[in-house]
Each structure stands twice: as structure tokens, then as C-alpha cells.
C-alpha positions in Angstrom: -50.1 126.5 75.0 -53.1 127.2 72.6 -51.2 129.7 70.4 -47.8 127.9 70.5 -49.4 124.5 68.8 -51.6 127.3 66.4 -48.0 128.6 65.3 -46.3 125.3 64.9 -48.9 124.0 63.2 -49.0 127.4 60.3 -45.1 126.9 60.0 -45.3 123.1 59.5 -48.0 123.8 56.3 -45.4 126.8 55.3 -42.4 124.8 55.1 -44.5 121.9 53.2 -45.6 124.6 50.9 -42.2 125.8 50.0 -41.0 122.1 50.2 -43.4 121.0 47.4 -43.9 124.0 45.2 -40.1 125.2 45.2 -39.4 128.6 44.9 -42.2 131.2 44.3 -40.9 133.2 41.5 -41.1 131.3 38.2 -40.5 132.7 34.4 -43.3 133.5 32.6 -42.0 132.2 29.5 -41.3 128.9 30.8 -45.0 128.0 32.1 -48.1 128.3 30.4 -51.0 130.8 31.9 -53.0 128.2 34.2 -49.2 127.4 36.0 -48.8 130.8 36.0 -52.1 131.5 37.9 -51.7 128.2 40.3 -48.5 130.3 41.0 -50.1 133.2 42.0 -52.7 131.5 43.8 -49.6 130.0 45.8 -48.1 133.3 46.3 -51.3 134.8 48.1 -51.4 131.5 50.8 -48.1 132.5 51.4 -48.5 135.8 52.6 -51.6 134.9 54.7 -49.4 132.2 56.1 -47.0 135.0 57.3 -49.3 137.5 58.7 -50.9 134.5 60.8 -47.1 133.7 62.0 -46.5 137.4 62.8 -50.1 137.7 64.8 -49.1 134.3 66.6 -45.9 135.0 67.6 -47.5 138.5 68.9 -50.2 137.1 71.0 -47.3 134.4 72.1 -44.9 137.2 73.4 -48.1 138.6 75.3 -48.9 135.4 77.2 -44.9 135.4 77.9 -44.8 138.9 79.6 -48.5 137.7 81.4 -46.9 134.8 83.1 -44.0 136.8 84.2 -46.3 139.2 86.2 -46.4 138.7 89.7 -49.6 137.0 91.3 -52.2 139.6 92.9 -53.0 139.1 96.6 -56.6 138.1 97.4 -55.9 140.4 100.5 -59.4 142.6 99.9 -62.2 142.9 102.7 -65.6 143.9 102.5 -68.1 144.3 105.6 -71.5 143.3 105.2 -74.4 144.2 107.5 -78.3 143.5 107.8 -80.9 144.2 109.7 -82.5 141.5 112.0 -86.1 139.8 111.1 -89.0 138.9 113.4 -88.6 135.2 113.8 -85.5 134.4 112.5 -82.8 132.2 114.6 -79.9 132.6 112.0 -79.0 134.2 109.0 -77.2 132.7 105.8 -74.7 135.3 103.9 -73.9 134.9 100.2 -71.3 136.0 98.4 -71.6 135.4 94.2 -74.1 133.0 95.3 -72.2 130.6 97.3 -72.5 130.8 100.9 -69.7 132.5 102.7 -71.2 132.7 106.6 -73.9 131.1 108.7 -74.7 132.4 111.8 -76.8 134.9 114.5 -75.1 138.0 113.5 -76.2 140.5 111.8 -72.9 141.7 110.3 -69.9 139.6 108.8 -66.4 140.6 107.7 -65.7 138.7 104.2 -61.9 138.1 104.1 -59.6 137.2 101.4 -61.5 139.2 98.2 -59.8 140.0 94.9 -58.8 143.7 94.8 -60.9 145.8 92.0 -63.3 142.9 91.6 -67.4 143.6 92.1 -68.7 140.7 94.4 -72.7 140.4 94.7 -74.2 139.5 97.9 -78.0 138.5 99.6 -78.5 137.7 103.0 -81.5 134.7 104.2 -82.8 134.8 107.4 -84.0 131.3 109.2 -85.3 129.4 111.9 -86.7 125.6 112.2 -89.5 126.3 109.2 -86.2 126.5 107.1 -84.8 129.3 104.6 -87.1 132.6 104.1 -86.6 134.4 100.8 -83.6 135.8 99.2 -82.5 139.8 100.1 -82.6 142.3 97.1 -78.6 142.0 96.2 -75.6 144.3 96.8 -72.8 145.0 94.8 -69.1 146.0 96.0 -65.8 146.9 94.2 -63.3 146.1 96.4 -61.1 148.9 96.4 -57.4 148.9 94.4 -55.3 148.0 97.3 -54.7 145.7 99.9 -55.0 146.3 104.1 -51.9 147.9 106.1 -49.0 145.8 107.7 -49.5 145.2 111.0 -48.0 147.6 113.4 -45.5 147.6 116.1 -46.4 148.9 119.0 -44.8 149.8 122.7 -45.7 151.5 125.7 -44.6 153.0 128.9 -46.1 154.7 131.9 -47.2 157.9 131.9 -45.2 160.7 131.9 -47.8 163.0 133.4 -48.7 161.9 137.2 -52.4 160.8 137.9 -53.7 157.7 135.6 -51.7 158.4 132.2 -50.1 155.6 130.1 -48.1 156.4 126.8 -48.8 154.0 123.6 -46.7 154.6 120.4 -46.2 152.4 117.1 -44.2 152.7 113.8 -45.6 154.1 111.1 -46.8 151.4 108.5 -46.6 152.1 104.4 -49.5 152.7 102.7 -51.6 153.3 106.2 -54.0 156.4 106.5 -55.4 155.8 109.8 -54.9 153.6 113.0 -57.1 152.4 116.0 -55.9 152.0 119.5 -57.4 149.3 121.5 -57.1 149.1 125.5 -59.1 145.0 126.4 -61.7 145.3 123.4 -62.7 149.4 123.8 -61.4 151.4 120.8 -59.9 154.6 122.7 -58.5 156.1 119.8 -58.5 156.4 115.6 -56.0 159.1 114.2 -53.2 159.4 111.9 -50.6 159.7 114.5 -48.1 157.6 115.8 -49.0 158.0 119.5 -51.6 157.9 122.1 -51.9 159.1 125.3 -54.7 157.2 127.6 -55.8 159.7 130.3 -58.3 159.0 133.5 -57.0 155.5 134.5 -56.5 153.9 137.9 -53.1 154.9 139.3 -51.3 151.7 139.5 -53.6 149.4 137.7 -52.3 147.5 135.0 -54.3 147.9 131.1 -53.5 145.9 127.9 -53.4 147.8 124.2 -53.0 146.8 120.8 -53.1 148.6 117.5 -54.2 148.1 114.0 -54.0 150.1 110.8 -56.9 150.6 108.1 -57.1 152.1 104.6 -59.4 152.3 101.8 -58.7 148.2 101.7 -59.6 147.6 105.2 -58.5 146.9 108.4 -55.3 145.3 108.9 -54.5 142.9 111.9 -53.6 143.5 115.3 -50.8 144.1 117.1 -49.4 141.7 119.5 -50.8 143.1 122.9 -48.7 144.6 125.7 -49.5 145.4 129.1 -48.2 148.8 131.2 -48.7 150.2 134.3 -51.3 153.9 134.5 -48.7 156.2 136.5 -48.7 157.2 140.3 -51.4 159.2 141.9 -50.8 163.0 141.9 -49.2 164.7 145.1 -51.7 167.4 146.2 -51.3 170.8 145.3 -49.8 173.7 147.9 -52.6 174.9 150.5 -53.4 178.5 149.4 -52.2 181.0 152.0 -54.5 180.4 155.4 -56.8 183.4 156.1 -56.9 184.9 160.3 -59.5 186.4 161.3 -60.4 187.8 164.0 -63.7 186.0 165.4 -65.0 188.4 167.1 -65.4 190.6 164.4 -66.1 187.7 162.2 -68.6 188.4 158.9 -72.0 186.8 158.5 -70.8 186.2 155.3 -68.6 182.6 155.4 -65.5 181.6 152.7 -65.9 178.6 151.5 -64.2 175.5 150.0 -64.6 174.4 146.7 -63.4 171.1 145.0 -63.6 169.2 141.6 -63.2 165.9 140.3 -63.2 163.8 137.3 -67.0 161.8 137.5 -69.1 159.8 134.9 -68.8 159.3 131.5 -65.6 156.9 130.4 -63.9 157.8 127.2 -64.9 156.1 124.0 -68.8 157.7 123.8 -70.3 158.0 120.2 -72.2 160.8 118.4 -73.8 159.5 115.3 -75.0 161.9 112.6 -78.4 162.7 112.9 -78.7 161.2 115.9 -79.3 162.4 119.4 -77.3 163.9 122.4 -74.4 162.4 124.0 -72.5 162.7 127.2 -68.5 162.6 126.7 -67.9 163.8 129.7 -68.6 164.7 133.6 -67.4 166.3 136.4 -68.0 166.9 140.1 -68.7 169.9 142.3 -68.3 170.1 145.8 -68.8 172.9 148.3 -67.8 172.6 152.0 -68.2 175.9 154.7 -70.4 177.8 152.6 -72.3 177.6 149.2 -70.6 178.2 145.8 -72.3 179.3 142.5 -70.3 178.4 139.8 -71.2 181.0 137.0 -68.2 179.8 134.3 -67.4 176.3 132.5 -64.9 176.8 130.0 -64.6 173.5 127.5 -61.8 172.8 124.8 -62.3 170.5 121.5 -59.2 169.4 119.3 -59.9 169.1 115.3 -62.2 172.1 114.7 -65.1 170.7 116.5 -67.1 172.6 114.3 -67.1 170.9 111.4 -68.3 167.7 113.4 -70.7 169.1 116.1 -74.1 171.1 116.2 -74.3 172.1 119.8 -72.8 171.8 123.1 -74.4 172.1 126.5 -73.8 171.6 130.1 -76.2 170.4 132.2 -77.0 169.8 136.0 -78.3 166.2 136.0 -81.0 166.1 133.7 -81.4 170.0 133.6 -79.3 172.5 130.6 -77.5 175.0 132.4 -76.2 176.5 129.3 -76.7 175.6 125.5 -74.7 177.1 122.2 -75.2 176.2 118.8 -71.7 175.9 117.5 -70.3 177.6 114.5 -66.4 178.7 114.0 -66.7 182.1 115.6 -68.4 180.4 118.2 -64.7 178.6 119.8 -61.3 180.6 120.4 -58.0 178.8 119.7 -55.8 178.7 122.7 -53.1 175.7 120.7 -51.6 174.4 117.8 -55.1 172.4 117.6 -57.1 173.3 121.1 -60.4 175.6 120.9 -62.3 177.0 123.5 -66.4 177.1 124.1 -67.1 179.6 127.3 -70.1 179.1 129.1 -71.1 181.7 131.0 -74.7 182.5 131.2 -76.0 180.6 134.1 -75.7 180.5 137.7 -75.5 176.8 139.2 -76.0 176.6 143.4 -73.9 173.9 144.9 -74.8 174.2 148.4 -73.2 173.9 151.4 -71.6 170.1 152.1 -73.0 169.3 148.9 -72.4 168.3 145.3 -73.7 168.7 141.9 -72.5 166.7 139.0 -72.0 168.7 135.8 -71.9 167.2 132.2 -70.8 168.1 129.0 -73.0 166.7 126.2 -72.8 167.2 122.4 -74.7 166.3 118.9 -73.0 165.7 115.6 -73.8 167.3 112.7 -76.3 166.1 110.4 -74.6 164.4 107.1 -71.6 163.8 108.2 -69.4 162.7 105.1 -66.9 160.3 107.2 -65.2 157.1 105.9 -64.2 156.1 109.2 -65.7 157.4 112.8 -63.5 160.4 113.6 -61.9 160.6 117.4 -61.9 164.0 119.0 -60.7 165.0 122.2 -62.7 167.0 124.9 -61.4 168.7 128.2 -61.8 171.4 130.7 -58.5 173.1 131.0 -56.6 174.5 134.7 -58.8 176.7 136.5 -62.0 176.3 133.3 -64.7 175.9 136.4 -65.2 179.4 138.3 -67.3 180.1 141.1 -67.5 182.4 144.2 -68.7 181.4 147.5 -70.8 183.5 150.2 -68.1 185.7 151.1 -67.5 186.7 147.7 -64.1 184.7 147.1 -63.0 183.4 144.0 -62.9 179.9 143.6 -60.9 178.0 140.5 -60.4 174.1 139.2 -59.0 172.2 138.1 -55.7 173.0 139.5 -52.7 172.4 137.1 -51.9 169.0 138.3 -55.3 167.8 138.3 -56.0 169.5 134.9 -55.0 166.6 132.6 -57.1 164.1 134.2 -60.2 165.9 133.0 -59.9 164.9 129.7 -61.7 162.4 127.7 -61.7 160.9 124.0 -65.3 160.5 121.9 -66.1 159.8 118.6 -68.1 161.1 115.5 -69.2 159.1 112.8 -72.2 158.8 110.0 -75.0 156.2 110.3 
């Protein structure tokens, strides 16, 4: 509106100009040397006059292709954290100055930011002596683009007997990662399309919904839906009975030797430079005669060595077996499945007993991750070997049992 009144106004004073004056070019002998210079002096308003219109009608054209631009979405998200202080009841967020939450958490989620744009934020902490002082401030640049679509999602049972349910969702544009959520656990973050939830109740029913994220953010959830963890197992096939004759019977006894899926739930967390972590447990048993298991055999997907400093088994609160992991360190055995062998100790279980063995981990140090990074642990058909007093071999899991020993954890940095 500014430069459309600016341009009438210059075309209004060049009309009058050329109204009053007449034309421009006038004879010199006809008009003595003072006419002749007022002329001149005409002449050079004139051309100002028309390089003003040209600029006007420029900048006018720009404002034109401005306002046919579409509107950008105030769909950027920033997460803002702080660390509690002695004394405090509540905290007061601001963002730009103006204050955007009030509350006892120590973390918000600020919604609806301009994408590109640097907002400024301080934190206050109070309680009934009023505000303390103002944080030192932080900056963000909300990155270029806005959150994913929210997903669909679907699921059905199992196909693999023994606790299993099946989640799947369409892919959404402009998504490079998604979360699956069974109640309020994340179980999973990947770029695929599909999860499969191992190590449930047979029977029971579990809730899921899905998100996607991006550099933007997190986008919203899913609608939840419900499905049923598929049927117990059958057992496996008896091996073939040993007769003996009693009377001739050895000192030495065969024994009996079972494992099962105990302990740690999916979803643990090893955080970059911090400590060790249990993701996952299992337990021995040994009936008729004692068994020392001298073998655990683990698998990793996602080249677990770029994420992970050691792995180690341990009896309770006691290392069987440590390794340091490097690349050489694993052997691939899948399109994306590497094996760790442990095989330097000797672990009793004794007779009508049972030990429970864990598999604990530590993340690398500097871990350069934008998002925590899911992996997936397991011990594979027949990975725990012993012998019992007799000298017989004893393997588990069995196949069928094999996928229920599996478990998902997580990586991430500080």
C-alpha cells in the first residue's frame, strides 16, 4: 500500500508537469537563454520522475509476487531441559522473553515455532520467597522443516508361536525415523516400516502406537490399537530315551538341562559414557546331575561395534566372561546378525539347581547420535552349551524357543 500511494503520487506531479509546461522540446530561436535553461531544468525533473516510477513499479511487482507466496507453517519444535535447584517448587520457562511454561518439570516441549527462526530462552526457578534469578540464555535455530505426518499403523498376532505380536505402518514423506510405543514404553526407533514385539504373555492383550520424527521433531501419534501376543509354543520332541542296564549302571549320571527367558524386559538404555547395563537374562537349570555350561554365544544387529565397548556375561553379580569389542571381535551369521562367542569360563549349575546368567553391555564413549539408536540382542538355537557328569552334551534354546530370547535396547549420547 506504501509504494502504490508513493507511485500515484510521482505520476500525479508528472502529468501536472507535462500539463503546465507543454511539451519538452522547444526551439532555441524562439526563447531567450533563461527559458531555455528553465527548460532544461524541467527536462532533468523529468527524468528523475521516471526513474522513481520505474523503481516504484519494481518494488510494487515485488510486494505482488510476496503476497502470492503461500503462508509458512509455525509447525517447528524445540525441547528445552534444565537441571533442578535446591529449594525450588517450580520452574518458569521463557521463550524471547515471554513466558511459554510454568510448572515442576524440568523439561518442556515448545510447540508451534517458526521454521529457520533463532528463539532465545532462560529458565527461573521458584518457591514461596518468589522468582530466583534469570539462567544464562540459549539460543536455537529451528531447523528448515516441519515434523512428519502422522502414521498409520496396524497389527496382527504373531506369526511366530510363543509371545510375538507384528506392528506395521505406512511410510510417511519426509520421515527419517519412527518410534514404536506399546502403553507408554518406547520398544522400538528405526527406519523400518515394521516391528516385531518378542517376550510377551501368550494370550495377553498390548496396545501400540507409532510416531515419526525428523530433524523438525517429533510428529504425533498414531491412533492406538490393541492385539493379541500369539499362543504358547508346543514343546519340542523328547530326544531319543536312553536304557541302561542298572546293574551295570555308571557312577557317572546324565543329566537334564533347561533354559528360559528371565530378567531384564526390553527397552534398557546405555548412555555414552556411562556405566554397564543389563539388556538381557536367562535361566539355567540342571535336574539328575550337574551341568557346566562352558559356551554362550550372543548376536547384535547394526554392527554393535560402532555403538558398544564391551560385553560380558555374568553369574549374578560375578563376570564370567568379559570382551572388549572391536569388528574382528563379532562373526556375521545374516544379512545384519553378528556373533560374540564366549567361551573362556566354566559356570557349575548344580544338581536341582539354577543360575541366572546376564548379558550386560557399555556404550561407547562420544557417541555422535541425533536420536537414541535401538539395537537388537539375542542368543540364537542351541547358543548356551554345556555337558553334564556323564559327559553328554547339552544345547538351548531349542528352535522353537529360540526367538523368545531376544530383546530390544537402546544407545544414545548424554
Amino acid at each position: 500500500m506504501f509504494v502504490m500511494k508513493h507511485l500515484f503520487c510521482v505520476l500525479g506531479i508528472l502529468t501536472l508537469a507535462i500539463f503546465v509546461f507543454g511539451p519538452i522540446s522547444v526551439s532555441a530561436q524562439t526563447v531567450d537563454t533563461a527559458e531555455q535553461a528553465r527548460i532544461q531544468e524541467l527536462q532533468a525533473i523529468v527524468v528523475q520522475l521516471l526513474r522513481l516510477v520505474a523503481e516504484l513499479q519494481q518494488r510494487l511487482l515485488v510486494v505482488q509476487q510476496q503476497a502470492q507466496m503461500p503462508a509458512v507453517l509455525a509447525c517447528g519444535q524445540a525441547k528445552i531441559t534444565w537441571t533442578g535447584v535446591s529449594g525450588a517448587t517450580d520452574y518458569v520457562l521463557y521463550r524471547n522473553g515471554v513466558e511459554v511454561y510454568n510448572g515442576k518439570n524440568l523439561e518442556f516441549l515448545d510447540k508451534g515455532l517458526m521454521p529457520g527462526v533463532t528463539y532465545a530462552y532462560t529458565v527461573r526457578a521458584k518457591n514461596a520467597g518468589g522468582l530466583g534469578p534469570v539462567s544464562p540464555v540459549q539460543t536455537i535455530t529451528i531447523p528448515p522443516q516441519c515434523p512428519p505426518a502422522i502414521p498409520n499403523i496396524w497389527t496382527q498376532e504373531g506369526t511366530v508361536c510363543g509371545g510375538t505380536v507384528q506392528v506395521f505402518w505406512g511410510r510417511v514423506q519426509g520421515a527419517d525415523f519412527y518410534e514404536v510405543f506399546r502403553g507408554n514404553a518406547r520398544v522400538f526407533s528405526g527406519n523400518t516400516t515394521s516391528y516385531i514385539d518378542r517376550g510377551l504373555v501368550s494370550g495377553n492383550s498390548y496396545a501400540y502406537k507409532v510416531r515419526a520424527g525428523n530433524s523438525g521433531g517429533l510428529g504425533q501419534f498414531s491412533q492406538e490399537t490393541s492385539v493379541k501376543a500369539s499362543v504358547v509354543c508346543p514343546p519340542a520332541a523328547p530326544k531319543v530315551p536312553t536304557v541302561k542296564d542298572p546293574v551295570s549302571d555308571s557312577v557317572a549320571r546324565e543329566g537334564m538341562f533347561d533354559i528360559a527367558i528371565h530378567g531384564v524386559p526390553s527397552g534398557a538404555t546405555a548412555q555414552s559414557g556411562g556405566g554397564e547395563v543389563d539388556i538381557l537374562g536367562f535361566l539355567v537349570s540342571a535336574k539328575r546331575s550337574p551341568i557346566v555350561i562352558g559356551r554362550v554365544d550372543v548376536e547384535f544387529s547394526d554392527r554393535p561395534w560402532l555403538f558398544l565397548s564391551s560385553v560380558e556375561i555374568r553369574d549374578g553379580g560375578r563376570t564370567l566372561s568379559k570382551i572388549e569389542v572391536v569388528q574382528d571381535s563379532f562373526v556375521k551369521v545374516g544379512d545384519s546378525a553378528y556373533r560374540l562367542r564366549f567361551s573362556n569360563f566354566a559356570l557349575e549349575i548344580p544338581e536341582g539347581g539354577s543360575k541366572t546368567v546376564t548379558v550386560r553391555v557399555v556404550a561407547q564413549a562420544n557417541l555422535l547420535l541425533v536420536q537414541p539408536r535401538a539395537l537388537i540382542v539375542s542368543i540364537p538355537t542351541n547358543g548356551v552349551f554345556g555337558k553334564d557328569e556323564a559327559g553328554v552334551t547339552h544345547e538351548g534354546p531349542n528352535e522353537q524357543k529360540a526367538p523368545a530370547f531376544t530383546k530390544t535396547f537402546f544407545v544414545k549420547r548424554p
